[in-house]
N, C-alpha and C positions, 0 to 999 in steps of 0.2 A: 363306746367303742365305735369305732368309723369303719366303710365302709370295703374298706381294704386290709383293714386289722380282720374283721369277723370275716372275710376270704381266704387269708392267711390261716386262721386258726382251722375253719373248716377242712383247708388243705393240709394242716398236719393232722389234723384227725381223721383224713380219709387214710391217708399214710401210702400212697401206692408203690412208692418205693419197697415197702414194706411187706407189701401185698403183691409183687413180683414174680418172685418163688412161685407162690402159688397158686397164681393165673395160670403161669408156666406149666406148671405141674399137672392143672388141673385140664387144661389145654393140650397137652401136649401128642393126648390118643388122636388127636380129630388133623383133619388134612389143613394144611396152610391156608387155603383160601375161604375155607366155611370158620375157620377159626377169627378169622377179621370180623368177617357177618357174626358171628356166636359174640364177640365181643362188644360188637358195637351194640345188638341189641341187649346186652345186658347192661353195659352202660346208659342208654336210654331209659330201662326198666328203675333202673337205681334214681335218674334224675326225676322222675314220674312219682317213688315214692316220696323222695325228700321233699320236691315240692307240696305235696299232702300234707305232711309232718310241718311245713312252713307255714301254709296257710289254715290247719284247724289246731295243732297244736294248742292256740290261743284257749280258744273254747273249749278245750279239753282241761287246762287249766284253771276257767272258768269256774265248769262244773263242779270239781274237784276244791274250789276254794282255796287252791296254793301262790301265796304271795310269790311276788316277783324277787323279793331278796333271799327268802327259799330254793328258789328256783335253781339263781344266781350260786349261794352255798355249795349246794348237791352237785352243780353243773363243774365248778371248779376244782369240790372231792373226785369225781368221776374222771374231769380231764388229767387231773393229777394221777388217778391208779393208770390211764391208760398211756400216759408218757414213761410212767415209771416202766410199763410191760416192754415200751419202747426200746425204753435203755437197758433192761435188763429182759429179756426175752427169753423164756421158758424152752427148754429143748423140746421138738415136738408137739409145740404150742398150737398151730394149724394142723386144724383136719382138711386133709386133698384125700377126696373121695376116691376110692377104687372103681374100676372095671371102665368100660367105654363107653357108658351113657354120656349122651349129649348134655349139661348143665342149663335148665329154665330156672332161676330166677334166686335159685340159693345152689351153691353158693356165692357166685359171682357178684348178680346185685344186691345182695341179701345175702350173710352180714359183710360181704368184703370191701363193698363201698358204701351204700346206704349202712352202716352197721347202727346198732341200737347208742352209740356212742354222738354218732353222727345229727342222729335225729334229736336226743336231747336238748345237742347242743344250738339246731333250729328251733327246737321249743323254747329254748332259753333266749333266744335273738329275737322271735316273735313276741315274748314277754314283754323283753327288755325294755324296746319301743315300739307299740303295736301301726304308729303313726310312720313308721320309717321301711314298711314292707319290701318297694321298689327298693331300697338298697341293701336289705337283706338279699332278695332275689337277685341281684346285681352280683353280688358275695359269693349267694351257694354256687351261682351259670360261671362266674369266673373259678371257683374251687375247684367245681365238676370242672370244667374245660382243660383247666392245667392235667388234673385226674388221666381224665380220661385221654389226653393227647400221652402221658407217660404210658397209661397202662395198652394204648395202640401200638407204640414203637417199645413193646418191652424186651422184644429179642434183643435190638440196638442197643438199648441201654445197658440189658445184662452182659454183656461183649464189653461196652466201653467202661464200665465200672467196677465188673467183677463180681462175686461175692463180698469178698471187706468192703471194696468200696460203696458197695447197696448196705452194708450191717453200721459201718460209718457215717453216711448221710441218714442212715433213720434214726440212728443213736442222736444224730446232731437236732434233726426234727425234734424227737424227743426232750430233748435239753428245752429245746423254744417253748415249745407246749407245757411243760414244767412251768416257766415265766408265768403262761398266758394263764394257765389254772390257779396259781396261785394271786394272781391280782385278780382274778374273777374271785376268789373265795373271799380276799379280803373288801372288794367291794361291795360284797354279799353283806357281809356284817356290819360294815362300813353304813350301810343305807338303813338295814334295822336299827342301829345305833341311834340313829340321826330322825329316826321318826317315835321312837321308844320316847 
């Protein structure tokens, strides 16, 4: 996978589009101008975890003694349930929390950007090739930046696109992410094959 493929993927699997609503939602008590600051720091908090998850993930691996074509398998099943919730999206699926507390660190960066889907999928890139770090980090900073510049102008967006048009574009996401998990899966098997 190159370096631009695994930015892409990261980027359907943050989903922001996806994750719009309920920014919105969750956002919506607090005043216009502390909501940017509230936003912006929890998209920093999110990039702070991923990159953790990108550089020890390996060693946790390690420990744990799970091959990289394992890894590979799981990471593919995983991306595949989470394209399918994509395309087929449960009513009621997101919890937006009640009452007017101000949101630290879940649920915005925790699970709505960093979600536990997210970080696998850097454990799986870290695996993948432990030799090619800089361009994983190249991958997540461009994922995050697209991320986090949609979920900044999300009024904007939800104006110019609508509801269909945001349920539209994440269904389409979804479709690609379908692709990208299913050749991750068969590459998985692909490589235990080949060393079996």
């Amino acid at each position: 996978m190159d370096t631009w493929s695994a930015a892409t993927m990261l980027f359907l699997i943050m989903d922001p589009l996806g994750n719009l609503p309920v920014f919105m939602s969750i956002l919506k008590t607090i005043e216009p101008k502390r909501r940017k600051w509230i936003l912006a720091r929890e998209l920093a908090f999110s990039l702070i975890i991923m990159m953790v998850f990108l550089y020890s993930g390996q060693a946790v691996l390690d420990f744990l003694n799970v091959k990289q074509q394992a890894v590979s398998i799981a990471g593919g099943i995983i991306l595949f349930l989470i394209a399918i919730r994509m395309i087929f999206p449960q009513p009621g699926g997101s919890v937006v929390p009640t009452g007017e507390q101000e949101p630290f660190l879940v649920p915005l960066a925790i699970p709505m950007v960093a979600g536990p889907s997210v970080l696998a999928a850097l454990i799986l890139l870290a695996n993948q090739d432990p030799s090619r770090m800089t361009d994983w980090t190249i991958a997540l900073l461009s994922a995050w930046f697209v991320s986090a510049t949609i979920l900044m102008f999300s009024g904007t967006l939800h104006r110019l696109l609508g509801e269909r048009g945001l349920t539209a574009v994440e269904r389409l996401m979804g479709m690609i992410l379908i692709m990208i998990s299913i050749q991750m899966f068969l590459d998985g098997i692909g490589n235990y094959y080949s060393i079996s």
